[in-house]
Structure formats: structure tokens, C-alpha cells
Short mmCIF file of the C-alpha atoms (twelve columns), coordinates in Angstrom:
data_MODEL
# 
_entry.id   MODEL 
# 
loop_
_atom_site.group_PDB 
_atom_site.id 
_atom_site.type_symbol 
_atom_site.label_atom_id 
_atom_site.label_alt_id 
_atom_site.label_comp_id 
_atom_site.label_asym_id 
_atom_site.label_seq_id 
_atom_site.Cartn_x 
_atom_site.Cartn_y 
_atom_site.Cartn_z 
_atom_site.pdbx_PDB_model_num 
ATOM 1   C CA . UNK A 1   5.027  -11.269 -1.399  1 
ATOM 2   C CA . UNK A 2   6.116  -10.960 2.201   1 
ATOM 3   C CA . UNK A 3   9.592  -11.695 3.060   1 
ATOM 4   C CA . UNK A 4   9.625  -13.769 6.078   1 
ATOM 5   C CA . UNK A 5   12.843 -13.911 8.679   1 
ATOM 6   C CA . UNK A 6   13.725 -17.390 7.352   1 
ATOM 7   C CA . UNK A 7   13.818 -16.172 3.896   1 
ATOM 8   C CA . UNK A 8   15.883 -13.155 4.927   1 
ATOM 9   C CA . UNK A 9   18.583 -15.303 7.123   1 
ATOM 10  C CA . UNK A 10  18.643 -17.621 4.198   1 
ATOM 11  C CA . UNK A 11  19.388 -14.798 1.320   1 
ATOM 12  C CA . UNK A 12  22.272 -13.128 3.882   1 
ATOM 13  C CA . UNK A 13  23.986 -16.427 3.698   1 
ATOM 14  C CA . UNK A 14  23.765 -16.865 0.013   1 
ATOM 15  C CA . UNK A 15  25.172 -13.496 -0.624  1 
ATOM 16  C CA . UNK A 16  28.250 -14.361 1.909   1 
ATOM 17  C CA . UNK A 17  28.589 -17.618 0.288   1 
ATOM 18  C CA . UNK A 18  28.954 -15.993 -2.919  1 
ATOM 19  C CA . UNK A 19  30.988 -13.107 -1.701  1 
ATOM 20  C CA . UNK A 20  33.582 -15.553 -0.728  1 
ATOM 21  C CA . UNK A 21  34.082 -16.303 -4.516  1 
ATOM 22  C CA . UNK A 22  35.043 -13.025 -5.298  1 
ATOM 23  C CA . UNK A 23  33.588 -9.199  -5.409  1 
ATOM 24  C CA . UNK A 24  33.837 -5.950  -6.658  1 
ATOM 25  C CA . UNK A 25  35.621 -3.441  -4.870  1 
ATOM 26  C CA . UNK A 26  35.611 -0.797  -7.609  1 
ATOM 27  C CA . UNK A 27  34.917 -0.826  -11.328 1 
ATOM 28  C CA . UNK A 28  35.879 1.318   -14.528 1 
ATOM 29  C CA . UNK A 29  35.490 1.603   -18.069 1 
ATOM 30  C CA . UNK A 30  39.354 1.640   -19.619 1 
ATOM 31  C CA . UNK A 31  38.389 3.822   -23.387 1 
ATOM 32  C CA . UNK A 32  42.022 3.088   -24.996 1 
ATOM 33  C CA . UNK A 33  41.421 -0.452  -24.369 1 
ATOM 34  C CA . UNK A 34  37.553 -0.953  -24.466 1 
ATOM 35  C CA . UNK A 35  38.187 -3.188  -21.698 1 
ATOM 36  C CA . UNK A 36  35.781 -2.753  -18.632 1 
ATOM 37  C CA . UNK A 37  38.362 -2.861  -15.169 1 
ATOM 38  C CA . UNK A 38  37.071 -4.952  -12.367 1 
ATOM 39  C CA . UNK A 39  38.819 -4.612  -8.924  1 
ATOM 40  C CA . UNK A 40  38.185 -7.625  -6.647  1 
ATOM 41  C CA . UNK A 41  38.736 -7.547  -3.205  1 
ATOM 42  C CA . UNK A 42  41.947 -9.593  -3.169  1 
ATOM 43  C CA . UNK A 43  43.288 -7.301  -4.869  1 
ATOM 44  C CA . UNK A 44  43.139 -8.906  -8.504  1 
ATOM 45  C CA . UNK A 45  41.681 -7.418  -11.548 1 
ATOM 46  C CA . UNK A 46  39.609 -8.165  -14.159 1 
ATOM 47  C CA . UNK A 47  39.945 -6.618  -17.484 1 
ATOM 48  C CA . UNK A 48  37.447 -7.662  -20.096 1 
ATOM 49  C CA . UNK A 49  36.533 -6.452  -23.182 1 
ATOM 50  C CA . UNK A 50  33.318 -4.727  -23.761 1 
ATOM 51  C CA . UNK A 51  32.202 -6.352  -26.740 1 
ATOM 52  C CA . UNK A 52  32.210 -9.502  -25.420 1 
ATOM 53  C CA . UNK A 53  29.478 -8.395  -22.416 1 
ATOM 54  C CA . UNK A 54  25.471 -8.943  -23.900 1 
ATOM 55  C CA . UNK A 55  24.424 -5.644  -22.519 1 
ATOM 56  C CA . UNK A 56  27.458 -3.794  -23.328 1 
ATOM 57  C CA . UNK A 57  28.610 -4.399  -26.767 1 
ATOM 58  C CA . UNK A 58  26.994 -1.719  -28.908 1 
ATOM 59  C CA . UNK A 59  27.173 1.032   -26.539 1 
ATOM 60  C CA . UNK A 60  28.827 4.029   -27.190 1 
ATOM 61  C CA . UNK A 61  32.225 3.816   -24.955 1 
ATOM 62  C CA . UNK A 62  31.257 7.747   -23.389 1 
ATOM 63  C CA . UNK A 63  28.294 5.508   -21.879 1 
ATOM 64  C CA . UNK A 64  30.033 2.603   -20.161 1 
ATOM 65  C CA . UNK A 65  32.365 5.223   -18.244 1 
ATOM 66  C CA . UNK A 66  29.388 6.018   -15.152 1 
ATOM 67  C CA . UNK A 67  29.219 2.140   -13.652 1 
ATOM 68  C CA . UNK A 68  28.681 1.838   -9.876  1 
ATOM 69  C CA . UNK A 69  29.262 -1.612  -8.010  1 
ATOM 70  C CA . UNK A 70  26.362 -2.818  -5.801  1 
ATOM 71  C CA . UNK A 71  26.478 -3.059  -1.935  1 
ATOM 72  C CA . UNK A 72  27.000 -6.191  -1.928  1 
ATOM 73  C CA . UNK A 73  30.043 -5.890  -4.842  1 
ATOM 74  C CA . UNK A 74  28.298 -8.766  -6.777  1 
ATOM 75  C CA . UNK A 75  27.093 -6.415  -9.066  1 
ATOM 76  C CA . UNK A 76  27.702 -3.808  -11.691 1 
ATOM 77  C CA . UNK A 77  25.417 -0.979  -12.791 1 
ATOM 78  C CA . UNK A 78  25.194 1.413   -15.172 1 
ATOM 79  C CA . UNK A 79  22.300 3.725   -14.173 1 
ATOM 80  C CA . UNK A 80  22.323 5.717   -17.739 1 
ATOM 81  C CA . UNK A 81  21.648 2.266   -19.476 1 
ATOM 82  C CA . UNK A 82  19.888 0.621   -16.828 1 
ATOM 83  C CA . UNK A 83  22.021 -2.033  -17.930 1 
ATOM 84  C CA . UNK A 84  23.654 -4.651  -14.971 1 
ATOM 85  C CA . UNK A 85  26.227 -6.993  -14.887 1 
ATOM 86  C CA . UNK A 86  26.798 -9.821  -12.038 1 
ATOM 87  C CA . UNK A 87  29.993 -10.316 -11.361 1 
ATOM 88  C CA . UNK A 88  30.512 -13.978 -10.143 1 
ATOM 89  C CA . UNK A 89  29.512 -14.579 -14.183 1 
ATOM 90  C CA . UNK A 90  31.922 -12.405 -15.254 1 
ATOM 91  C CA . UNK A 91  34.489 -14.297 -13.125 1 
ATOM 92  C CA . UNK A 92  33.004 -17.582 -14.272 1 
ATOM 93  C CA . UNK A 93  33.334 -16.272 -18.165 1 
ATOM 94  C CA . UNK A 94  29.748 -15.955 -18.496 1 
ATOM 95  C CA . UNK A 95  28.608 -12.316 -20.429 1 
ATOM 96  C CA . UNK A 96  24.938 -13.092 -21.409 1 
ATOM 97  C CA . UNK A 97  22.516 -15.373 -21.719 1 
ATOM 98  C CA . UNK A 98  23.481 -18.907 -23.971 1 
ATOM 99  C CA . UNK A 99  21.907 -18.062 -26.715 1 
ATOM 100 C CA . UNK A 100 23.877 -14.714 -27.350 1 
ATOM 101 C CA . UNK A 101 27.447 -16.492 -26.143 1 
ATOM 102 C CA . UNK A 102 26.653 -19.094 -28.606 1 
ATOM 103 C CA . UNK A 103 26.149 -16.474 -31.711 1 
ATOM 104 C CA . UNK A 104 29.121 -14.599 -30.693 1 
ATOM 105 C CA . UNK A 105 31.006 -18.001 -30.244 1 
ATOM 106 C CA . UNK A 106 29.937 -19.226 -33.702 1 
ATOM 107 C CA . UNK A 107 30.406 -15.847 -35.365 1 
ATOM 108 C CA . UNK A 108 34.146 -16.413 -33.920 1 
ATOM 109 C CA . UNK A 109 34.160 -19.545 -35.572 1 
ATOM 110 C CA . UNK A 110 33.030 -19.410 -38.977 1 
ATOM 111 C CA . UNK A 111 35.958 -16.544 -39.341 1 
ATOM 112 C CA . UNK A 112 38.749 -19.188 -38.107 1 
ATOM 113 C CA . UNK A 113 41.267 -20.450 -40.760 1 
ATOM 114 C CA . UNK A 114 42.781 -23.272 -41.114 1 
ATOM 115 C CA . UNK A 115 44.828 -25.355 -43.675 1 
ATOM 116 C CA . UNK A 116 41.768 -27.553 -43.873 1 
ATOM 117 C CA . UNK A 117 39.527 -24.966 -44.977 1 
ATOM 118 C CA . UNK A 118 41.637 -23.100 -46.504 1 
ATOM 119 C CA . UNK A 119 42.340 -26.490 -48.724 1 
ATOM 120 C CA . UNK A 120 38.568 -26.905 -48.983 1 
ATOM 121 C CA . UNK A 121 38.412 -23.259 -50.660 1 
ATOM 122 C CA . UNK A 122 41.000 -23.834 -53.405 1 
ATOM 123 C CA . UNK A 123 39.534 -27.076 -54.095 1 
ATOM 124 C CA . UNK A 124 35.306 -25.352 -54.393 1 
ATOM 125 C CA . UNK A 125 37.046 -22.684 -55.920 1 
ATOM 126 C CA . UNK A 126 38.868 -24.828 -58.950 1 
ATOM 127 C CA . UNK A 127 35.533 -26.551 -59.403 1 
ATOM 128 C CA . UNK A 128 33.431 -23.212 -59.816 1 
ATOM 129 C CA . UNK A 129 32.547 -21.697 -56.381 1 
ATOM 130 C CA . UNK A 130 30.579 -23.364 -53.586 1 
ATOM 131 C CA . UNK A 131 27.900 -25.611 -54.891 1 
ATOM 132 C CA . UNK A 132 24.703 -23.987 -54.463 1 
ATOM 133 C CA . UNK A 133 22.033 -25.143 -52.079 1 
ATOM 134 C CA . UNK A 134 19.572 -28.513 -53.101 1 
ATOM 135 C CA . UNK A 135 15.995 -27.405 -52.397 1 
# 
């Protein structure tokens, strides 16, 4: 594929249009926390726990300490994992693809209690248990 000078001009001005959202001045992996540190260049940071990036939740936390921010400080890489991380997601809330954010999202909520379900218990409990499945 050959990159032509309109192409070029055009990709320059995406990248400024999304560095004006926010980027990465410097990141690190915070152990005590499990929280990986993102310093913007406005001087806020971003603290966000590991387990709730895609390519970052199961690795071991003496991995996640060697991350390097991209030229352009819209990304984060982690050349012993060859795993990345874009930042304007991260500052958006995004950590993986839809499919994983939904499993971790319903995980979440299956373990929420409330005095509903927590009603609906006692009451499948009195009666025997949960019914069991119709085939």
C-alpha cells in the first residue's frame, strides 16, 4: 500500500485532533494498588485498575511495571507482552472490545444484592431451592 501525501496530511491532523482530547505524558504500573497511573498532559491523572483493562487482567503485576507511552502519547505499550492500550479509550472508559466489557459487566451484576433478590432467595429457598430448568 503506498501512502500518498494526502493520506499523510490527513493522518497528522487526526492525531492532533485527538491529541487535543487528552495524552499521555508518562505512565506506570502502581503494585500496592494494581492500579495502572496515567499522566496526561494537563497535568491530571488517571488511575485505573488493572483488572478492569482486556489485555491486562491476568498478568502477573512484575509484568505490567515496563510500559512505554507512544510518540504520539495516545498510546501505551508493554513490549514484554506485546500488549497495547489506546488511551483516548481509556479516558472514554473503554478497556476492551464489547464483548469482554459486557462479560465483565454482567459478571459484576449477577454478584449485586439487593432486597429484591435477596427476598426472591428466601422465598426459592422455603419452597425447596431454585426450580430446576424445563427442557
Amino acid at each position: 500500500m503506498e501512502l500518498t501525501e494526502q493520506a499523510f496530511t490527513k493522518a497528522e491532523a487526526n492525531t492532533a485532533e485527538l491529541r487535543e482530547q487528552g495524552y499521555a505524558t508518562a505512565a506506570r504500573y502502581d503494585r500496592k494498588a494494581n492500579r495502572l497511573i496515567v499522566s496526561l498532559h494537563n497535568g491530571v491523572e488517571l488511575a485505573v485498575p488493572v483488572h478492569l483493562i482486556q489485555d491486562l487482567a491476568d498478568t502477573p503485576s512484575k509484568q505490567l511495571s515496563e510500559v512505554e507511552v507512544t510518540p504520539s502519547g495516545l498510546g501505551l505499550h508493554w513490549p514484554n507482552l506485546d500488549a497495547d492500550v489506546y488511551v483516548p479509550g481509556l479516558l472514554s472508559g473503554v478497556f476492551g472490545t464489547k464483548t469482554w466489557m459486557a462479560s465483565i459487566m454482567g459478571a459484576r451484576g449477577g454478584k449485586v444484592s439487593s432486597p429484591a433478590k435477596a427476598e426472591a432467595a428466601r422465598v426459592n429457598g422455603a419452597k425447596g431451592g431454585r426450580p430446576k430448568k424445563q427442557a
